[in-house]
C-alpha positions as CSV (number, residue, x, y, z in Angstrom):
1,X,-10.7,-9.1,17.1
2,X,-13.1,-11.2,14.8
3,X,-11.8,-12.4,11.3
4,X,-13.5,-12.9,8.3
5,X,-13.4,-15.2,5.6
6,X,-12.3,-14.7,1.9
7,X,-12.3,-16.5,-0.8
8,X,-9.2,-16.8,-3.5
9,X,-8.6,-18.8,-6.5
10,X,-6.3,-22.0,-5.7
11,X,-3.4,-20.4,-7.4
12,X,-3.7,-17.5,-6.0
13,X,-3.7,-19.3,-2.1
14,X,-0.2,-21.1,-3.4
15,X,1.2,-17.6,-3.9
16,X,0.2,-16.1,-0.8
17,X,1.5,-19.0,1.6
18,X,4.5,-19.3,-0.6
19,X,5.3,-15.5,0.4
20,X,4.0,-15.5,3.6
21,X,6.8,-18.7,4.4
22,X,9.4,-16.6,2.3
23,X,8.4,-13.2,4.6
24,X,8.3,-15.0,7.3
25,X,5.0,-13.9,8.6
26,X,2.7,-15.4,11.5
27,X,-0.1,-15.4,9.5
28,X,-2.1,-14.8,6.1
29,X,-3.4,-11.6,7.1
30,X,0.3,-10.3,8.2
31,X,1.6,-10.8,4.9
32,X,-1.2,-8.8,3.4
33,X,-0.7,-6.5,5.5
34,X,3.0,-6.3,4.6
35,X,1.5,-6.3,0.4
36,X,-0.7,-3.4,1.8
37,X,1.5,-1.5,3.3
38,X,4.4,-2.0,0.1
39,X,1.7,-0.8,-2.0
40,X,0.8,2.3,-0.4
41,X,4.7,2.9,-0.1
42,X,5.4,2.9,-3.8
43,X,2.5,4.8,-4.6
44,X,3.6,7.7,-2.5
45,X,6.7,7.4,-3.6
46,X,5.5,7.8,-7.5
47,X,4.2,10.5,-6.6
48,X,6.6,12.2,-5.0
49,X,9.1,11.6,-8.0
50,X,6.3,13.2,-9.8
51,X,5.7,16.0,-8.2
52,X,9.8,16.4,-7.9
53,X,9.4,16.4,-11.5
54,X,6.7,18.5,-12.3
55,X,7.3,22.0,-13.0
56,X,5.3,23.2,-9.8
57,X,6.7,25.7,-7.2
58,X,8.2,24.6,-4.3
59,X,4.9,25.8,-2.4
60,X,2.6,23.6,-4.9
61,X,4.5,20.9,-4.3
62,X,3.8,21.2,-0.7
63,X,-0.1,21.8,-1.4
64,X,0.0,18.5,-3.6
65,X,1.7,16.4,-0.9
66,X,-0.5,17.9,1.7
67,X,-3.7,16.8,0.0
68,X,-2.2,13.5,-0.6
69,X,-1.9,12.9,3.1
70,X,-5.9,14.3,3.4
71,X,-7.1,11.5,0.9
72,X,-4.6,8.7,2.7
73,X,-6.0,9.0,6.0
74,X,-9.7,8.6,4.8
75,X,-10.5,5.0,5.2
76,X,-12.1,4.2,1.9
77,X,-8.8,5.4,-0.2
């Protein structure tokens, strides 16, 4: 697998080893792909509570969550 390069402020470099020693991770990319993935986690999860919420039928709900699984699997999301 080929790598590429990124560039981050110096602060922002600080932060990221910091957590990646603190996660534990093997590498830079592993811990953000653990941030990544932690995102994407919460965000579902807002919007579940939201839907749960909502005043939607049972059978909207399901539609809603449905479509939100659609628009997660396409790579530019």
């Amino acid at each position: 697998m080929m790598g590429k390069v990124i560039s981050v402020r110096e602060d922002t470099y600080r932060r990221l080893k910091s957590l990646k020693e603190r996660l534990r991770a093997k590498s830079l990319g592993e811990t953000i792909d653990r941030l990544i993935d932690e995102y994407l986690k919460r965000k579902r999860e807002r919007l579940k509570d939201l839907v749960r919420s909502s005043r939607l039928s049972e059978e909207e709900a399901d539609k809603v969550e449905e479509i939100v699984k659609e628009v997660e699997a396409r790579e530019w999301w």
